[in-house]
N, C-alpha and C positions, 0 to 999 in steps of 0.2 A: 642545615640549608633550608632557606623556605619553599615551598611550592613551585611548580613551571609561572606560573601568570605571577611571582611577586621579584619578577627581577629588578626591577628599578633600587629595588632595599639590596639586593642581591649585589648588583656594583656600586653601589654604595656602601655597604661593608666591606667588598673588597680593596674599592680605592679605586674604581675604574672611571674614568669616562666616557657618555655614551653620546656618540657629536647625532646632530639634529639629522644627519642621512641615516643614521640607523634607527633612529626613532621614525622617522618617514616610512621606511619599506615596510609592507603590510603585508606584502608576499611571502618572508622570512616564513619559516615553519616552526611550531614550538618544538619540537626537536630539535631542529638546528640552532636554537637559541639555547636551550636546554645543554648541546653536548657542549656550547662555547663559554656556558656559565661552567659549570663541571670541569671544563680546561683552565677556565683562569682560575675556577679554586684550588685546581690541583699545585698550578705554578705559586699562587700564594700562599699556600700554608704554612705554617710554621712547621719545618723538618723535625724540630723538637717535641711537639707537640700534635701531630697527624688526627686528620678524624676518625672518631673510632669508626670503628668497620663496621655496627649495625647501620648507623648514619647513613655511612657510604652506599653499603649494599642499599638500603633504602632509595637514595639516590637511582642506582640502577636499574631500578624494581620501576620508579617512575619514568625512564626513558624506554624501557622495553614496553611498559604500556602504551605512551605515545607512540613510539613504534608501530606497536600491534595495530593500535586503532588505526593510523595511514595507511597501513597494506591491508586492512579489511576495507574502508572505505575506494582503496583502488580498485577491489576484488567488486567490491559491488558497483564500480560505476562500471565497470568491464561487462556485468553481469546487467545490467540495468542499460549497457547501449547495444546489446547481440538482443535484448526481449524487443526493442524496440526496432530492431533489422527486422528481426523473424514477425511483428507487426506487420511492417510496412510490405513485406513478404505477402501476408494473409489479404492485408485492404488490399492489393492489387491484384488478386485474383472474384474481388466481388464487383470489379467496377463493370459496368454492364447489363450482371445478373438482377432479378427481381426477390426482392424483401416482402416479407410479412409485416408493417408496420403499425402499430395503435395511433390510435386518432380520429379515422374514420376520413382521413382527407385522402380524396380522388383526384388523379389527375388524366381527363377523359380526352383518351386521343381519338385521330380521324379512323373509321375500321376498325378500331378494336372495343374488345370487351374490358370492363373495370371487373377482377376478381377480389372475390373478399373473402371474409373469414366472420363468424360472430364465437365469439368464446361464452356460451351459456352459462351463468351461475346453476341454473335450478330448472327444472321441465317445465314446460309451460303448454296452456291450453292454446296461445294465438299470438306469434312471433312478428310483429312487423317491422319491415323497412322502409326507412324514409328516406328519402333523397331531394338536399337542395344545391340553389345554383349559389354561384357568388354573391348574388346581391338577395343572398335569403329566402328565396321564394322555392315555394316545395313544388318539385318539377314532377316526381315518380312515390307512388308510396306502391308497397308490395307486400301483399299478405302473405306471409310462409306456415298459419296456422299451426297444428300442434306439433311442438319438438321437445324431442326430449335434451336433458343437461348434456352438454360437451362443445364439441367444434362443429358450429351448423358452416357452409360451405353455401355462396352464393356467385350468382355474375352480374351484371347489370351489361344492358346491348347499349346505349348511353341514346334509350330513346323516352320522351316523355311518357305521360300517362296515355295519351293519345296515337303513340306511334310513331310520332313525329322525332326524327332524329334531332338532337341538341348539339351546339357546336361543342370542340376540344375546348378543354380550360378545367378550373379545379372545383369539386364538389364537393359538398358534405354528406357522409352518409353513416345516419344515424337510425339505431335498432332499439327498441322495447318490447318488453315482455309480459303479459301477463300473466302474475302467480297471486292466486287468490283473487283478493278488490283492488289488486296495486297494479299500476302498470308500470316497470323496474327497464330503467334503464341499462342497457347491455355495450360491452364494450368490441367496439368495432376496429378489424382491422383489415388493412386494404394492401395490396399488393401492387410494390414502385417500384424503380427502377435505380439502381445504383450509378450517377452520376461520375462523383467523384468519392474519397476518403480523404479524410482530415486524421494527421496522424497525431494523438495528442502529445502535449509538452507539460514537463514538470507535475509529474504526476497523474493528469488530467487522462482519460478514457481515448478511445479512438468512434472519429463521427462518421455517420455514412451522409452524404448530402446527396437526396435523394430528389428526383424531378418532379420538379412542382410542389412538394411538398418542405423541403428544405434540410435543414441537418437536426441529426438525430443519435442521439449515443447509440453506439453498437449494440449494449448491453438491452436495448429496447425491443432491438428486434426479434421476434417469434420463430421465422423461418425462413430459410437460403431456397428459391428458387430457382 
C-alpha cells in the first residue's frame, strides 16, 4: 500500500470512486482518510491471497504515527493556550505600574519629576546629560562629572537650564561619556508608565504600550517599578 498523501493511486487500485464532495473537504484528517483507505482494502482483498502481515503491520505502524502526532499537537495547542492565559494574567497586573525603558524618550508631566537610569559601559572622568525638546532644541544639559561603570541613577525637575519650568510633553534625553579622547555615547533609560498590554499573537512576544512613548516588547524592559 502506498503512503498516507498517495491515495488518489490508492482508489484507483482498488476500484473506488471518489465523487468531487470528497475531494472538496479539506477538513478530513489524514487519519480519517487513512483508516477508510485501510477499510476498503481490507473489504477488497483477495481472501485467497491476504496481504502479508509485514505490509500490514507496516500500515499500522503509519496510522499510530498519525495518531501520535494529532494528540501531541492537541497536547501543545492546550499547552500553548493556558501560556497565553497565564500571559494575559501577568500584563494585567503591570498596567499602571512604571518601567525602566531604553531609548532615552521622556514623557514630562505637570509636578512631577522624569527619573532615569544611565547604564555606564566603562568609568569615566566627566558624565554628561543632555536634554532636548521636541522640536530638537537643547533645553537642560547637566554635568554629573566622574562616575564610575555601572547604573548611574538620575532625575530631571523638568526645568530648563535657567529654572524656568517647561511645559508636559515628550523629550529626549541623551548621555555621554568621556574615556580617554572620546566622548562615548551612553545608553539611556527612562522610567514610563504602563498604559495598556498588547497580548501577542502567533508566536509574537507581549508589548507594553507605554505613555508617551508608545509600544515596546516586553523583553525590552530593565525594571518593574
Amino acid at each position: 500500500m502506498s503512503t498516507i498523501n498517495n491515495d488518489v493511486a490508492l482508489y484507483d487500485r482498488l476500484g473506488l470512486s471518489r465523487s468531487k464532495e470528497t475531494e472538496a473537504k479539506t477538513e478530513s484528517t489524514k487519519e480519517d482518510q487513512f483508516m477508510q483507505l485501510l477499510i476498503a482494502q481490507l473489504k477488497h482483498q483477495d481472501p485467497l491471497q491476504p496481504q502479508e502481515n509485514g505490509e500490514f503491520l507496516s500500515q499500522l505502524a503509519q496510522f499510530e504515527t498519525a495518531a501520535g502526532a494529532s494528540e501531541l499537537q492537541k497536547s501543545f495547542d492546550t499547552f500553548s493556550a493556558s501560556m497565553q492565559s497565564n500571559s494575559a494574567l501577568q500584563a494585567s497586573s503591570l498596567v499602571g505600574r512604571s518601567v525602566f525603558a531604553p531609548g532615552g524618550i521622556a514623557q514630562l508631566e505637570a509636578g512631577q519629576d522624569v527619573i532615569g537610569q544611565i547604564d555606564l559601559a566603562s568609568s569615566t572622568t566627566n558624565l554628561t546629560i543632555e536634554i532636548t525638546d521636541a522640536a530638537g532644541q537643547l533645553v537642560r544639559q547637566v554635568p554629573m562629572g566622574t562616575q564610575a561603570a555601572g547604573e548611574i541613577s538620575f532625575g530631571w525637575d523638568g526645568t530648563d537650564q535657567n529654572g524656568n519650568s517647561l511645559p508636559p510633553g515628550g523629550y529626549l534625553i541623551t548621555a555621554t561619556a568621556d574615556v580617554g579622547n572620546e566622548k562615548i555615547a551612553q545608553e539611556v533609560l527612562v522610567s514610563a508608565k504602563v498604559d495598556s498590554v498588547t497580548i501577542g499573537q502567533g508566536g509574537q512576544g507581549m508589548k507594553l504600550n507605554l505613555a508617551g512613548i508608545g509600544s515596546i516588547d516586553s523583553s525590552a524592559v530593565r525594571e518593574i517599578r
